[in-house]
N, C-alpha and C positions, 0 to 999 in steps of 0.2 A: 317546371316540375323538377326536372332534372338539376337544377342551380337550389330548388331549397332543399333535395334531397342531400344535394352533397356539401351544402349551409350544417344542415342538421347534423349530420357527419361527422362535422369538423368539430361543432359543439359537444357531441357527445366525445371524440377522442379528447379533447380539451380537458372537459368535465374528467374523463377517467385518468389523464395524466395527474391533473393535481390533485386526482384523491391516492394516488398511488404515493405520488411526491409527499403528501404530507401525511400520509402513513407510513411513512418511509421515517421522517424527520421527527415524527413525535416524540419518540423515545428518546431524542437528544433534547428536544425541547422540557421534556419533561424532567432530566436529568437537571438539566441548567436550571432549570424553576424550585427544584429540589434544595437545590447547593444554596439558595439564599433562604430556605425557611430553616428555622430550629430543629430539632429532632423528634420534641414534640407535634410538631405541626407535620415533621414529613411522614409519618405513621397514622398521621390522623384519618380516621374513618366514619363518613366518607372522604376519599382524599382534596386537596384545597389544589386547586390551581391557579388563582389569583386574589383569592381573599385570605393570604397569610402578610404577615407581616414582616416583612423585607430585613434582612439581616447581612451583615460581610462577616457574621463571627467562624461561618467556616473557612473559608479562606485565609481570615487571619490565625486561627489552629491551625489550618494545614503547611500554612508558611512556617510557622513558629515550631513545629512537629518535625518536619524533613526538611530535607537540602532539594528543593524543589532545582533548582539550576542543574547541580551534579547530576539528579535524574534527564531534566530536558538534556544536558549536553553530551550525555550516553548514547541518547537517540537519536539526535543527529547523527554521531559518528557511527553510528550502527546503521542505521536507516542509508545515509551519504552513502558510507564506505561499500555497505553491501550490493548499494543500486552501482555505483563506479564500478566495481569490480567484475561484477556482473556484466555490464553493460563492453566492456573492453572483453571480456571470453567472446560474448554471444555476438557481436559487431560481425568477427572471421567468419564466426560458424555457422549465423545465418547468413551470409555473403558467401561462402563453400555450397551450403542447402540449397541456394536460392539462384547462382545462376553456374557453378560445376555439378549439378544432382547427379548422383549414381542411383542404381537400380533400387540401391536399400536406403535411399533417403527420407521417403514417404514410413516408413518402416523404421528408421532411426527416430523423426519426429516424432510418432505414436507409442514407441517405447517412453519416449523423454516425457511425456503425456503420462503415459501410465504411471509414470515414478508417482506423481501428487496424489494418486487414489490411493497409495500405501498410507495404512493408519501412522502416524508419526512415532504414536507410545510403540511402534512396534520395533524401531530401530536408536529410543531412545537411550536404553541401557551399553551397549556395543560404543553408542557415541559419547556419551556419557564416560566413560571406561577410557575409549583413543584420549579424549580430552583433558582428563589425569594425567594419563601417561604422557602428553606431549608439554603439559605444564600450560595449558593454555584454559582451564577451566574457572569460571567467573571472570575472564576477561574478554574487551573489547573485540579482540581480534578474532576470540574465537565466535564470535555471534556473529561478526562481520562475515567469516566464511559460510559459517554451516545455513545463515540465510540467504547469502548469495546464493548458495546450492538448492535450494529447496525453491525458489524463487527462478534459478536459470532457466526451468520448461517452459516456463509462462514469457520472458525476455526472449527466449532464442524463439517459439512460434510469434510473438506478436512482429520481433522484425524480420523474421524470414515473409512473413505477409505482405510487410512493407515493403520490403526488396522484389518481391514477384510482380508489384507494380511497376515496376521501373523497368522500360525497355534495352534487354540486353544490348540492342542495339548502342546505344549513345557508351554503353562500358569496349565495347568493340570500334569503336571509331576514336577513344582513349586510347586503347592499347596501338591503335593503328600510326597513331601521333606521336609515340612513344612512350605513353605514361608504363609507370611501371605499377607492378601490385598494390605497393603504399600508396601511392599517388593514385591509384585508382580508386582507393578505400576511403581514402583520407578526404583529397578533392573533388571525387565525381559524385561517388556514394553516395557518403555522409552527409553534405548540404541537401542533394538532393529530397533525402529521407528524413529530413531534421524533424517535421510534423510528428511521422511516426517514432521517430527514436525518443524526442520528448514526451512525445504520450508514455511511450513502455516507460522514460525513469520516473515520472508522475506516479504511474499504478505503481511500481516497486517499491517506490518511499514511504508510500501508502499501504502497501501490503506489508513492507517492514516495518514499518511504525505502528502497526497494530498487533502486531506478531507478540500471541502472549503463551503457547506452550512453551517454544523453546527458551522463552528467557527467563520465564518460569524457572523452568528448571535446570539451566545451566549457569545460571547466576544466583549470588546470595547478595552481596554488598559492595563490591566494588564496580563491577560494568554492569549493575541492574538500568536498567530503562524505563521510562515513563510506565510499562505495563505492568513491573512491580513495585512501582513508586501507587498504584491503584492498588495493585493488592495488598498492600499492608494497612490497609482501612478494615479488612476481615479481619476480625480476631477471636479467639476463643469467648472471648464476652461478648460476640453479637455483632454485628452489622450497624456502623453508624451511619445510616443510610443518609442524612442531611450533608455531614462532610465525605464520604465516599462519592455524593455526586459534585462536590466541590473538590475532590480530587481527579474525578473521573473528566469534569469540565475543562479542566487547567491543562490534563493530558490529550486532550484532544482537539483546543483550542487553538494550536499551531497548524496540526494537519488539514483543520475544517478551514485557517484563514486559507492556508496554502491550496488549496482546492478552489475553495471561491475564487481568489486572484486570476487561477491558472485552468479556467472551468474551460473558458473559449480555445485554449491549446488542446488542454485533453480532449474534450470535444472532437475538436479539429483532429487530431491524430488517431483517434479510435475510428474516425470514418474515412480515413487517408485511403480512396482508392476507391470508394464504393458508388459514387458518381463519378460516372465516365461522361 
């Protein structure tokens, strides 16, 4: 009794993982199905899901429209630069967090937390402004920082999580050997924690690479990235909703291979500690 109750169990969590998974996935699916019908056909009502007639004409517009590489290679270096940058601050500071904690460290983390519930448009203008004045506005370096920033709450608690697994002791029997700070950080740490440190730059390149207020709007034409290489499909005539999803495909076809590839690391690093 008790072996088909917990049979049944398993089917039913089964059953409701892959209704979540592919309600989850639709709207990508649906986007990609979009990008190969005509314009006519992607408005069509009721809508077609498999009985339209197969088309590459959006994609060869959207090539022949934009500079589809300048945009992809924007994002990289945006996406790259700001996970790197990031991930070199937050290395010390959750390794400080995580095994020197002071009284107000618990307290520093939940501030650093609260920064991301601030609306963005609310410190848009201010940053907007510094970004003039330093000569760094439409360009790469400035999306590389201010994402790094907005993104460090989320890098510095996921690896201070991962550093709190790790027994102070083996860092203390390091120092007893000799090792010094860097050597501490560098060789004991760091490989240690690799599961978890690749998870945190996976989610950040991921959170960077989708990131579309700020580039929105602190970019026009020179460091735009794949998320204003999608919005210029909106135009005051309308929605071309067949190649908008054939732009929106091409933009998110790197991130979704990059994820597939690297499903079993993140996996693996998002649960780094949680079976003992």
């Amino acid at each position: 009794m008790a072996r088909a109750v917990t049979t049944q169990r398993k089917i039913i969590n089964t059953a409701a993982a892959w209704a979540v998974g592919l309600a989850i996935f639709f709207p990508i699916l649906w986007t990609i199905l979009t990008s190969f019908k005509t314009e006519a056909q992607a408005i069509a009502d009721p809508p077609l899901f498999l009985g339209f007639d197969w088309t590459l004409e959006n994609y060869s517009v959207v090539m022949e429209r934009s500079d589809y590489a300048k945009y992809l290679w924007n994002s990289i270096i945006i996406a790259g630069g700001s996970t790197l940058l990031g991930i070199i601050i937050a290395v010390p500071a959750a390794w400080s967090m995580a095994f020197v904690p002071s009284k107000r460290t618990k307290d520093i983390l939940m501030w650093m937390l609260s920064t991301k519930m601030l609306p963005a448009v609310g410190v848009l203008y201010p940053i907007y402004l510094l970004f003039i004045k330093l000569g760094i506005l439409d360009s790469k370096i400035g999306l590389v920082i201010v994402l790094m920033l907005i993104n460090l709450p989320i890098i510095v608690w996921m690896l201070y999580t991962y550093f709190k697994e790790i027994p102070g002791e083996i860092l203390e029997a390091a120092r007893m050997d000799g090792a010094t700070l860097k050597e501490e950080v560098i060789y004991i740490l760091t490989p240690m924690a690799i599961p978890g440190i690749a998870s945190t730059i996976l989610l950040n390149v991921i959170l960077a690479w989708n990131e579309a207020f700020w580039t929105l709007n602190l970019t026009a034409a020179k460091a735009a990235p794949l998320t204003a290489f999608i919005a210029s499909y909106s135009s005051p005539e309308g929605l071309f909703y067949a190649k908008l999803s054939a732009a929106s495909t091409m933009a998110i076809a790197p991130i979704l291979i990059l994820g597939w590839f690297s499903q079993k690391q993140l996996v693996s690093g998002l649960t780094f500690g949680a079976v003992k």
